[in-house]
N, C-alpha and C positions, 0 to 999 in steps of 0.2 A: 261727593254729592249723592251718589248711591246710598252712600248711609243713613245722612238727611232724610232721603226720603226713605226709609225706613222708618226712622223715627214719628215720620210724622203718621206711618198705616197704624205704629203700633198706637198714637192716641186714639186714632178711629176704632181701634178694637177698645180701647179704653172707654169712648161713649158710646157703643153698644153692652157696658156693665150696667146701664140705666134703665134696662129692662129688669135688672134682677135688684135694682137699688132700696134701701128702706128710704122713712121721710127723716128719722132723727140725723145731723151727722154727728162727726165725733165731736163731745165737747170738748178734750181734751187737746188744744192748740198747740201744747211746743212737747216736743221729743229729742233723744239723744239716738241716732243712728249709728249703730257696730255696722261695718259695711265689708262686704267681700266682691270686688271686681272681677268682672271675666274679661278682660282685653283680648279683643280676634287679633287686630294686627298691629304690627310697626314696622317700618323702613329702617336700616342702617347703611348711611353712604358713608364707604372705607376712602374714598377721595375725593370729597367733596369741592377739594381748591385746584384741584389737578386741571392743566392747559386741554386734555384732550376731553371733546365732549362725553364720548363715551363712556369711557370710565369715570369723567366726575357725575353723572345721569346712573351709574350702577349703583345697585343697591342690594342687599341680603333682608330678607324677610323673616322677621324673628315676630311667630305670631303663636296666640293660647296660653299667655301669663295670668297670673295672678296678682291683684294687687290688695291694698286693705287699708282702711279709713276710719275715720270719723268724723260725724254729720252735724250739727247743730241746728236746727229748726224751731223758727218761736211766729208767733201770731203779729201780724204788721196790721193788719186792715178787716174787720170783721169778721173773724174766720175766715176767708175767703183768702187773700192773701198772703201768704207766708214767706219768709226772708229766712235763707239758711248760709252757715259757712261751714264748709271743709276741710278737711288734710286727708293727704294721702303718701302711701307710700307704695311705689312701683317699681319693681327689679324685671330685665330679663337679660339671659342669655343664652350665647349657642359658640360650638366649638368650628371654628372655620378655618380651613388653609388659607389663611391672607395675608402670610408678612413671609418677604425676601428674607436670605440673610446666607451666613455661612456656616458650612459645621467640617470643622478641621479643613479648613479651606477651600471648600467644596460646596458648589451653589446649591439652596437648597429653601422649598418653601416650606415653614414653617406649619404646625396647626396649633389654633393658639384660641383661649376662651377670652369672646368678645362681649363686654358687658355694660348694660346699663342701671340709670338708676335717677328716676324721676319724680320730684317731691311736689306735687299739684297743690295750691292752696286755692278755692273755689268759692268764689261766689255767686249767688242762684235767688231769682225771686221764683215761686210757686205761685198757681193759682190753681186752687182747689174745685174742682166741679161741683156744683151746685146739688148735684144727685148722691152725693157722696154720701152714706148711710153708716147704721150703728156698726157696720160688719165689715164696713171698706171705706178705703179714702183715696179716691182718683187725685193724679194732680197731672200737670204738666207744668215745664218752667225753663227758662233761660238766662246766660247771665252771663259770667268769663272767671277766667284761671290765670293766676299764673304761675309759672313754672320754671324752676329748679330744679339742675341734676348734676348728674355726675357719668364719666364715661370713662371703664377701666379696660384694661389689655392685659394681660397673663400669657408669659412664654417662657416656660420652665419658672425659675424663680426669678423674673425677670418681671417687674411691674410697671406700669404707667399711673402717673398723674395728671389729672386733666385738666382744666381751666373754662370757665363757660363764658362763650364770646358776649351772653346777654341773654338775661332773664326774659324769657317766652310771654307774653300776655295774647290771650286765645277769648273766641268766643264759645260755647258752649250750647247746648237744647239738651230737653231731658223729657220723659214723660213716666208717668210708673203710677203703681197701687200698694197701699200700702192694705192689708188683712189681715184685722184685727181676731184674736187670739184671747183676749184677756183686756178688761178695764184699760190695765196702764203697758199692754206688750201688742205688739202687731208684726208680721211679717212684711219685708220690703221687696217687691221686684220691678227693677228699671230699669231702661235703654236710654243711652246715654252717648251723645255725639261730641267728640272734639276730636283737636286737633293741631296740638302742639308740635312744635319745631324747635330744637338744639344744636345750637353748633360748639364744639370742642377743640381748644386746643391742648394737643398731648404731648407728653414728654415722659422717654423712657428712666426710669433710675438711672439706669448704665446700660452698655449697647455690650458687654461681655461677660459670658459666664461661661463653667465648666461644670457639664455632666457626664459622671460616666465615664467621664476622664478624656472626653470629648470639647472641642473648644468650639462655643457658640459665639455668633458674632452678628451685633444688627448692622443694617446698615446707616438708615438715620434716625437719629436724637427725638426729633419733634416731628407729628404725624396731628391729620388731621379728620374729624368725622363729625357726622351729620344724624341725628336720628328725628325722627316724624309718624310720632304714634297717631296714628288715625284710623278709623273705621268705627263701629257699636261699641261699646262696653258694656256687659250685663252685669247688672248688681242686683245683688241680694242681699241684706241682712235683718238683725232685729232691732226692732225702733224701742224706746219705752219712752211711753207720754204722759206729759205730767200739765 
């Protein structure tokens, strides 16, 4: 919710551009968006099905990725209106002590690279502010996502396959400007609310391997996790309007 309202200060800073606004706006209606995402944070619950509250309520915070896109925008309703669609692709991860197991028979926690991998397809109506001049194009807009991923586990040469319990549909807000540069090029910068939710089931290759001349050993087959990227996402890239 916090974020929410973030987004909504950052439109208010966006109609205070209308002191500095010209009278033409762009003629130029539909653009193709190169997009670079700044994602603050995401949740990863390592036991999401587990009996005890506690641990299925934990979580690891794997926050400051990058992700990358593109945007598709055309003209719906008098300039004024605009309809766009998305893709995306979004990786993160982080090296954590989180799986039991044995090495030469001997208890031992593992540190193992936990990883995600979320493919957002987006949909978004804009509405263009009225003040919007030859040098900027305000907009704000909302709309929904959905989303597909994938969630991997690395422990020595030891991998996971995962299975998604069910494709995410999310709601979305957005607000941003776009500064124009050139006729047909403009710089993007937007804030960006959602709030997608994954659940995984996983399953290891094999639960045995030898390094080192050491005998690694897990201890179960199929494991379960949870991710929930939420908070701002800053995006930036370059538009070209045609």
């Amino acid at each position: 919710m916090k974020s929410f309202y973030i987004v909504i200060i950052f439109n208010l800073f966006v109609f205070s551009l209308h002191a500095f606004s010209l009278n033409e706006a762009y003629k130029e209606r539909h653009n193709i968006n190169f997009i670079l995402n700044y994602n603050t944070n995401s949740r990863v619950f390592l036991h999401p099905k587990s009996s005890n509250p506690e641990m299925r309520n934990s979580y690891h915070i794997f926050d400051n990725f990058l992700s990358y896109g593109v945007e598709v925008k055309t003209n719906f309703y008098r300039n004024v209106v605009m309809l766009g669609f998305g893709v995306e692709f979004l990786k993160a991860e982080e090296s954590l002590y989180s799986v039991r197991g044995l090495v030469n028979l001997v208890p031992r926690i593992f540190k193992v690279q936990e990883s995600f991998y979320i493919f957002p397809l987006e949909f978004c109506a804009y509405y263009v502010f009225p003040f919007s001049g030859e040098s900027f194009n305000a907009y704000m807009g909302a709309g929904f996502g959905v989303y597909y991923g994938e969630y991997e586990r690395k422990i020595y040469d030891i991998k996971s396959k995962s299975k998604l319990s069910k494709i995410d549909v999310g709601i979305l807000v957005n607000s941003g400007v776009d500064f124009k540069l050139h006729k047909n090029f403009s710089v993007k910068l937007e804030l960006r609310f959602r709030d997608p939710e994954l659940e995984f089931r996983n399953e290891y290759e094999r639960l045995e391997t030898v390094i080192n001349g050491e005998k690694i050993q897990l201890f179960e087959k199929i494991f379960f996790t949870k991710v929930n990227v939420e908070g701002i996402s800053i995006l930036t890239g370059l538009s070209l309007w045609f």
